[in-house]
Each structure stands twice: as C-alpha cells, then as structure tokens.
C-alpha positions as CSV (number, residue, x, y, z in Angstrom):
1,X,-11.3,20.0,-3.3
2,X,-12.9,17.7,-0.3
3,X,-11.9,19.7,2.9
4,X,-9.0,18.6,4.8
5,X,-10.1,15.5,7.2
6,X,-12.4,14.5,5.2
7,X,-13.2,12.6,2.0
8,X,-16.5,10.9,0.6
9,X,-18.0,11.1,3.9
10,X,-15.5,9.2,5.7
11,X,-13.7,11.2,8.7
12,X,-9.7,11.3,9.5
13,X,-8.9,8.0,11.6
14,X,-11.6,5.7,9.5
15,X,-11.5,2.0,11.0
16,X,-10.8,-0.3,8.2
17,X,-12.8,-4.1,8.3
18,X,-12.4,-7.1,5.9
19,X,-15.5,-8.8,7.3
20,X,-15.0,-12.7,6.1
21,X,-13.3,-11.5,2.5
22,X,-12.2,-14.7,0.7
23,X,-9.8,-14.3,-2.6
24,X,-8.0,-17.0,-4.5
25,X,-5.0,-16.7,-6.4
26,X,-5.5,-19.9,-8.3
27,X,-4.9,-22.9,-6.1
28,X,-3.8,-20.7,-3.1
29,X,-6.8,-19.3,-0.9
30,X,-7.2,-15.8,1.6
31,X,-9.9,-15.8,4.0
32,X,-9.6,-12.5,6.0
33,X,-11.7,-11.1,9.1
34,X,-9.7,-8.6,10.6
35,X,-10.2,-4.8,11.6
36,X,-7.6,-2.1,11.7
37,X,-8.2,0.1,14.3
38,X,-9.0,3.9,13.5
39,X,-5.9,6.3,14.0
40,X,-3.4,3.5,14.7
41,X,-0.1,2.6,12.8
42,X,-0.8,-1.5,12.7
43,X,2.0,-3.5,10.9
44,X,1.0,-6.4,9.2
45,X,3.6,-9.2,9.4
46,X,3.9,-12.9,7.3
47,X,5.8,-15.4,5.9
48,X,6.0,-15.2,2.1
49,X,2.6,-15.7,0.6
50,X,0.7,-15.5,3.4
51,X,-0.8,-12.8,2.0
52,X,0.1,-9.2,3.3
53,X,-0.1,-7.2,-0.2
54,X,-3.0,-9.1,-1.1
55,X,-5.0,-7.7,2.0
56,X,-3.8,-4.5,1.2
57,X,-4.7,-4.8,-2.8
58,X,-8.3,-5.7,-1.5
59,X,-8.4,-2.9,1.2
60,X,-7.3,-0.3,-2.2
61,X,-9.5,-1.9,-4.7
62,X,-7.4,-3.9,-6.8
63,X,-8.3,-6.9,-6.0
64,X,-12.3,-8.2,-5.2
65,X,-13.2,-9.9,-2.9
66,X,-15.1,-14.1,-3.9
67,X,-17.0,-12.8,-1.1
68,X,-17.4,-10.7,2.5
69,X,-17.6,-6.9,2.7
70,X,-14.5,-4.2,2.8
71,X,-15.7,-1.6,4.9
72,X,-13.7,2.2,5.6
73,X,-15.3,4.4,8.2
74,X,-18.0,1.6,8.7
75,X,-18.9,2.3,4.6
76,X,-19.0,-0.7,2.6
77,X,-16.5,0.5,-0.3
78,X,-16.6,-3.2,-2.4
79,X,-18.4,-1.5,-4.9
80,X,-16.1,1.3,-5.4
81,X,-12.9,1.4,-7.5
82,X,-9.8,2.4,-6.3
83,X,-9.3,6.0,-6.8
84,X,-13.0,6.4,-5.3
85,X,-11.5,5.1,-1.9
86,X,-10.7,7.4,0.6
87,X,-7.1,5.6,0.5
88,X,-3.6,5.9,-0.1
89,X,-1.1,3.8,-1.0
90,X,2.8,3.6,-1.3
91,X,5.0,1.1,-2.9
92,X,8.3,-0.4,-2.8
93,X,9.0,1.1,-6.0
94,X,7.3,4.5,-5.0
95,X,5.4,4.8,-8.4
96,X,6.7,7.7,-9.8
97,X,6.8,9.3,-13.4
98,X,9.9,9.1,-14.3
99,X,9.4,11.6,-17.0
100,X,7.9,14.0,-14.6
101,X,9.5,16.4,-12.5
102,X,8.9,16.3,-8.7
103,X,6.6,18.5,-8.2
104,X,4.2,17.6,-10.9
105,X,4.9,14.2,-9.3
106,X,3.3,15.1,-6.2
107,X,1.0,17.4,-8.1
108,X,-1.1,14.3,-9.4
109,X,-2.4,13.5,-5.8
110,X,-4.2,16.8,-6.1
111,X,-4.9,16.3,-9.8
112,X,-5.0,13.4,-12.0
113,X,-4.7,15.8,-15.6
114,X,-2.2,18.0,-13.3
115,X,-4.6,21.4,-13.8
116,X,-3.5,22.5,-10.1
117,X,-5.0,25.8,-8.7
118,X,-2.8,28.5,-7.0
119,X,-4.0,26.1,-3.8
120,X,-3.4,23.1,-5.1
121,X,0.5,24.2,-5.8
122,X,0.5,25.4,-2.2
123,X,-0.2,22.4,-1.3
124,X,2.6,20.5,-3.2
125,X,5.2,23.0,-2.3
126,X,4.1,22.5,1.5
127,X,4.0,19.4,1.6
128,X,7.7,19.0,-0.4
129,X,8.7,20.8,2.3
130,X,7.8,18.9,5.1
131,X,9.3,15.8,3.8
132,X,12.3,17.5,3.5
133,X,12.4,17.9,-0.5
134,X,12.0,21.9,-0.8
135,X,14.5,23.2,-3.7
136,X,14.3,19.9,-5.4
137,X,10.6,20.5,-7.4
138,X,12.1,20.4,-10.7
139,X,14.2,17.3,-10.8
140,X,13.6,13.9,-12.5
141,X,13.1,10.6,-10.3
142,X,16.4,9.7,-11.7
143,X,18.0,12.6,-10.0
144,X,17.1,11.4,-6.4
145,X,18.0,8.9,-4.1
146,X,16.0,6.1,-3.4
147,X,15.2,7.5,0.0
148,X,14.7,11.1,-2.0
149,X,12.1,8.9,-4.3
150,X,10.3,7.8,-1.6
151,X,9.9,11.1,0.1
152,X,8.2,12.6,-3.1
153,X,5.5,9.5,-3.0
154,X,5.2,10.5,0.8
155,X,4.9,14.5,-0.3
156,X,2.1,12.7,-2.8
157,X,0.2,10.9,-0.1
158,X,0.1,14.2,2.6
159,X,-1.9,16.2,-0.4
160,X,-4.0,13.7,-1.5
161,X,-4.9,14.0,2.3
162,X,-6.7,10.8,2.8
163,X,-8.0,8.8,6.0
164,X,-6.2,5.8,5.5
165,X,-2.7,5.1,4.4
166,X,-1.4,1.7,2.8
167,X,2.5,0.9,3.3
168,X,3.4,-1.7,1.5
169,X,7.4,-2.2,2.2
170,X,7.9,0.7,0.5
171,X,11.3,1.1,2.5
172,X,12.4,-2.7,2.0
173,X,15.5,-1.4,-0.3
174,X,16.7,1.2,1.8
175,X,19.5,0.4,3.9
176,X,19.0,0.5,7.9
177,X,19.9,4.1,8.8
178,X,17.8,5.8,5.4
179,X,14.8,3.2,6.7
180,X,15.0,4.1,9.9
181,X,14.5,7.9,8.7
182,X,11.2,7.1,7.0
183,X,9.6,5.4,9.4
184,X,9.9,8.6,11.5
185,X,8.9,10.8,9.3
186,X,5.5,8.3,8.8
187,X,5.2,8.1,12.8
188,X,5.5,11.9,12.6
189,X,3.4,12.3,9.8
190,X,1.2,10.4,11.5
191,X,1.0,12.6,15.1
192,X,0.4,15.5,12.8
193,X,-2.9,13.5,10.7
194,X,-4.0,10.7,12.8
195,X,-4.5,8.7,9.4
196,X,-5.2,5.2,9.6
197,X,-2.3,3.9,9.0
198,X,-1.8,-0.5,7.4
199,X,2.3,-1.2,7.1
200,X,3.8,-4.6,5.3
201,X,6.9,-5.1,6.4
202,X,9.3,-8.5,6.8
203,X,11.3,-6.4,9.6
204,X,10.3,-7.2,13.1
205,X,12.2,-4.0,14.0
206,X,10.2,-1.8,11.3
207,X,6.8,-3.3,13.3
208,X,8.7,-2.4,16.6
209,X,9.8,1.1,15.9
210,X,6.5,2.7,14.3
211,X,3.9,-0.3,14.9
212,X,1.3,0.0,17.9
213,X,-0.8,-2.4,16.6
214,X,0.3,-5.8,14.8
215,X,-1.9,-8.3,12.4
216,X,-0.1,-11.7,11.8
217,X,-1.1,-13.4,8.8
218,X,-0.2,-17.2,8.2
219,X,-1.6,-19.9,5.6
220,X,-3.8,-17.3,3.7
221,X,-5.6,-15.9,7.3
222,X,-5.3,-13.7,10.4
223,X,-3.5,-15.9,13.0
224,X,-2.8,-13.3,15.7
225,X,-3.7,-9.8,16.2
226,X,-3.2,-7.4,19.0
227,X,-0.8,-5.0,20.6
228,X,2.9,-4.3,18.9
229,X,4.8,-4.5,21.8
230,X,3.2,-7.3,23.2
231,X,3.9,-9.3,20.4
232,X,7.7,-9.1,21.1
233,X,7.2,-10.4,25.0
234,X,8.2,-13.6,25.2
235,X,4.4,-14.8,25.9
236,X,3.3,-12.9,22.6
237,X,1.5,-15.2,19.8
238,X,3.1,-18.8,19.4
239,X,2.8,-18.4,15.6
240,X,4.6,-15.0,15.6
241,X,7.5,-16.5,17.8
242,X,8.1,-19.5,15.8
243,X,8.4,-17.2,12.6
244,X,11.0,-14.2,14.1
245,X,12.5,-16.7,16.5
246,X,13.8,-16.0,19.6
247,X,16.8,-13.4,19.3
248,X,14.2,-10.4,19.3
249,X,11.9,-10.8,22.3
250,X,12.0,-8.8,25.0
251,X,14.6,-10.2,28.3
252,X,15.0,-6.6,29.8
253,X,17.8,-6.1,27.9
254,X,16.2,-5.1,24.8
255,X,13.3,-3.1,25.3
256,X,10.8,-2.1,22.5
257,X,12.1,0.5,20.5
258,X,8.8,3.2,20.7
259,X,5.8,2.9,22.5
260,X,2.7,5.4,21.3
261,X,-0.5,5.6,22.3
C-alpha cells in the first residue's frame, strides 16, 4: 500500500488547478481557470447548469478536457484515468454495492478485487469506527439509513486515504439535522487529514457551516472566488448576491455559522 499522506507522489493538502480547461456538453460550453487551495474545504456554488459536477468530473477524470491542463499537487494528471488520481469522490447516491455487505463496501477503497490483508481490514474496521458504523460491517445498503449509507462511502474515502476529496451534494437528500451531522463529521474528518477538500452544494448554509473557501460558477465559468465568509457580507460578489438573495447576508444578527483557518 502507498504510505499514509501520500499517493503517486503527490503529498496530503495537494492544490488542485484547472488552468483554462474548456468542455462542451453539446451546444452548452465550460471554460474553467480556477485553483483550489491546498488543505482547504472550498464549496463550489451555482445556478443549475453552471457547471459544478462537471468541474468536479474533470478534476476525477471523467470528463476531458477540449483543452487546458488539470493539475494536483502541481502534476499535470490529464493524462491519467480516474482511479490513477490521487482523488476521491462521493455522490449523492453514495455508490454503494448493494449486494455487498458494509465492510466489503468500504473494503474496495483498499482493494478493487477485495483481497484485503490483515492491514487492510484494520483499516476498514477503523475507519467504520470513526464514522460511527462499528457493529454494523455485515449489513446490506438496504439495511441503513440514508445518512448510515453515506457514512459507509465516508468510511470508503478515509481508507482509500487520498489528498483530495470530491463532494458532490452527496448530503442533498438528507433532511437538515442528519446533513448537518455529516458536514461535521467532513470538517472533522478534515482537522484530523488536512485533505483537500472541493464540496457542490445548492445550500448557502452547507458553504457557511464547513466552507472556508467559496468558488462561484455562473454561465459555464468562475465568476467569483474567495473567502467563505466573506461571501455572505453584504459587500461579497454581486453575482453571488443576486443568486441567494438577501435573507442570508450577514446584518449582525446572523453571524457565519463556523469560521476555520
């Protein structure tokens, strides 16, 4: 196994670049230039089809680029395919095997043909445990909850133990108080790895509560980048106002929910 904080030669906290990437999805163009800093939580924040999951997509390798570089750790990975990235990547649906049990869920971040060492299952059972799952490594997908389900695709991300991590509203069908929960337990997760860490969300509070940094994308393109918090003061980015309106900028009465350095 690559040792801990490392992988392919790219170190824990990796900055992340899309230097002038363009991508078409038939008559709708993406032109991005934009980079992520190293060992930050950024949310990434958009209207519908601006293209949020498409960055993402071409940051993991499932998408490439028309043309421009994506570069990890200052490594241009446009070459490479996705499970050569030193990424990970969770989504709304948690992609899970739903004829496999828990642990050999989890087990696949170590192992793709799930031939784990007596380390490997360490691994899983710790990190079950620190998403709260211990006890449950033998049940089906279709025994959790949909918080429980995205817990075990956390559990999967912590052993595959890479340098950056790719949300992509992977807690938009949770209700308030279960997606409040996860997004501490990434910001925790977080403290404890210093991943890199790119999070899609349409909730400004989402961005507010975990989110130091934010990217705002509009029309296919980065229209405002910069610090979380300031983007919900009332002299934050015109286009980011316009799109949350008014009711959740700052007037001393609502203050931003977490500030982290």
């Amino acid at each position: 196994m690559t040792p801990a904080g490392k992988v392919a030669g790219v170190e824990k906290g990796a900055a992340v670049r899309l230097e002038q990437v363009s991508f078409s999805y038939g008559e709708a163009p993406f032109l991005f230039d934009v980079e992520f800093a190293a060992s930050k939580i950024t949310a990434i924040m958009g209207p519908s089809g601006s293209g949020k999951s498409t960055l993402l997509n071409l940051v993991a390798g499932f998408e490439t680029p028309r043309s421009g570089r994506v570069l990890i750790g200052g490594a241009d990975v446009g070459t490479e395919p996705p499970s050569a990235r030193p990424v990970s990547m969770v989504f709304q649906e948690n992609n899970l095997f739903a004829h496999l049990s828990v642990e050999r869920n989890v087990g696949l971040g170590r192992s793709p043909s799930l031939r784990l060492t007596e380390a490997d299952h360490a691994a899983v059972a710790e990190a079950l445990k620190r998403v709260g799952l211990a006890g449950k490594e033998q049940r089906l997908p279709r025994e959790l909850s949909g918080g429980e389900r995205q817990r075990v695709a956390l559990a999967r991300v912590l052993v595959r133990d890479r340098p950056v991590l790719l949300l992509d509203e992977p807690f938009a069908s949770l209700g308030p108080a279960l997606r409040d929960d996860m997004l501490d337990l990434v910001a925790s997760v977080h403290a404890e790895r210093g991943m890199t860490v790119l999070f899609v969300t349409h909730q400004p509070e989402d961005a507010r509560r975990v989110g130091q940094n934010m990217v705002f994308l509009d029309n296919g393109m980065v229209a405002a980048t910069g610090v979380a918090a300031d983007f919900f003061d009332r002299s934050g980015p015109e286009a980011f106002r316009r799109y949350i309106g008014s009711g959740l900028f700052g007037d001393g009465s609502r203050d931003v929910a977490r500030k982290r350095t």
